[in-house]
C-alpha positions in Angstrom: 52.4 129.2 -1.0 54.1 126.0 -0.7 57.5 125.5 1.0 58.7 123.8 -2.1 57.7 125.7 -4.7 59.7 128.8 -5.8 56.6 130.9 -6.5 53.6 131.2 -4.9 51.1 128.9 -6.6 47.3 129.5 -6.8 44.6 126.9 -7.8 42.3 128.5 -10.2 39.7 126.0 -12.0 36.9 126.8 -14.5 34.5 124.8 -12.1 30.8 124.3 -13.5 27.9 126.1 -12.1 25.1 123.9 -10.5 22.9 125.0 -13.2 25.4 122.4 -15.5 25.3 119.7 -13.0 21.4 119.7 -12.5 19.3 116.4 -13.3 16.3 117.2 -15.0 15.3 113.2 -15.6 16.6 110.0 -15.1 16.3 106.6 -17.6 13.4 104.3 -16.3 12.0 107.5 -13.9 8.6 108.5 -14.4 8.8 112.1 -15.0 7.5 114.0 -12.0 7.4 111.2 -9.7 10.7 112.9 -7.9 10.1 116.5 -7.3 13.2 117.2 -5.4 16.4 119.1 -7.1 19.5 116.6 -7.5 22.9 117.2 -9.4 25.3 115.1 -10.3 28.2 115.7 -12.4 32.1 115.5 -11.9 34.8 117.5 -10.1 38.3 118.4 -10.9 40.7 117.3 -7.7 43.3 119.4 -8.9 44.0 122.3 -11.7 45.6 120.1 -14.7 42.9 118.7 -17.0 44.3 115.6 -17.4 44.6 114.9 -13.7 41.4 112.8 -11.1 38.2 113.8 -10.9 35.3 112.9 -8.6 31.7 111.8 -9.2 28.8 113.3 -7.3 25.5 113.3 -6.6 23.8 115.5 -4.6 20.1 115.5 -3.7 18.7 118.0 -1.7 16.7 117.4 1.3 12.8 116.7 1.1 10.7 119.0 2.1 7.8 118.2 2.2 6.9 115.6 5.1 9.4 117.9 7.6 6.2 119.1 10.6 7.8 116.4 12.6 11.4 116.9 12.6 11.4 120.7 13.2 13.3 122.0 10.2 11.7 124.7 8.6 11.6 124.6 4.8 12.7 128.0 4.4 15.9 127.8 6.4 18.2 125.3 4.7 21.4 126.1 6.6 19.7 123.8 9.4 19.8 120.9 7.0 23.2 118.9 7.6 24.9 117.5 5.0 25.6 113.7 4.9 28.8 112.5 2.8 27.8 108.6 2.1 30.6 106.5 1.1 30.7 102.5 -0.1 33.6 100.5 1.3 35.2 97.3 -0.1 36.4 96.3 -3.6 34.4 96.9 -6.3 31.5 98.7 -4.6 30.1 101.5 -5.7 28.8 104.2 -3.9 25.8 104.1 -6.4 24.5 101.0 -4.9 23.8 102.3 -1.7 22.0 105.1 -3.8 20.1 102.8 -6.2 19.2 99.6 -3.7 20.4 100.6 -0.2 19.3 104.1 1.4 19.3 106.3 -1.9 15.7 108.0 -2.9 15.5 105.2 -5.5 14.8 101.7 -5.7 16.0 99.7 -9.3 13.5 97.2 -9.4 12.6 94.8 -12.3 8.5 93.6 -12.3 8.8 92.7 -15.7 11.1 95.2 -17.2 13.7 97.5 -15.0 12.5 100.7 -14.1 13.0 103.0 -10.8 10.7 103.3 -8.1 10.9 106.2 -4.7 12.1 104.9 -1.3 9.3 105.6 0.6 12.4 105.2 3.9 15.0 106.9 2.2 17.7 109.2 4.2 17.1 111.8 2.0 14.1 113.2 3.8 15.8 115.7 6.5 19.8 116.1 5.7 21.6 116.3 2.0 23.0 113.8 1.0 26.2 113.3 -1.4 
């Protein structure tokens, strides 16, 4: 309850299920070159519809190059999970995913299209 608030107040939101929030294909992606599972989608901050929400995008660890770094593929609780935020005006956090660190690479060779990031941090923890 709050100290305020007369009666006791509960937070109850029709939130999506990840199934709704899963990314089957990006523009300028070759399809299949990006196995790993990703959502991305937005989240209520509080219970009124018209109040904030929060973009996301969550890709889940890669899998398959882990021998070295002694996670085991079939216990994902050992995977940390790695909040990645922009600072400054005007920067958005989708630059660090898109040029910086993210799985993908924009890059124009003649027309735009997305390449993998052979170095991104996406190969042992989550990242959001």
């Amino acid at each position: 309850t709050f100290p305020h608030h007369s009666q006791p107040r509960t937070l109850s939101l029709d939130l999506p299920t990840p199934n709704d929030h899963l990314v089957t294909s990006l523009p300028l992606l070759e399809p299949g070159s990006f196995p790993t599972r990703q959502w991305a989608g937005l989240l209520p901050l509080s219970q009124t519809e018209d109040d904030k929400y929060i973009f996301y995008w969550l890709i889940e660890p890669d899998f398959s190059d882990t021998a070295d770094d002694g996670l085991l593929e079939d216990d994902p609780a050992q995977v940390p999970l790695v909040i990645w935020l922009n600072g400054g005006p005007g920067c958005s956090s989708l630059e660090g995913l898109m040029i910086e660190n993210g799985p993908f690479q924009l890059v124009k060779d003649g027309d735009w299209r997305i390449q993998i990031n052979p170095h991104s941090w996406h190969r042992i923890p989550a990242w959001v």
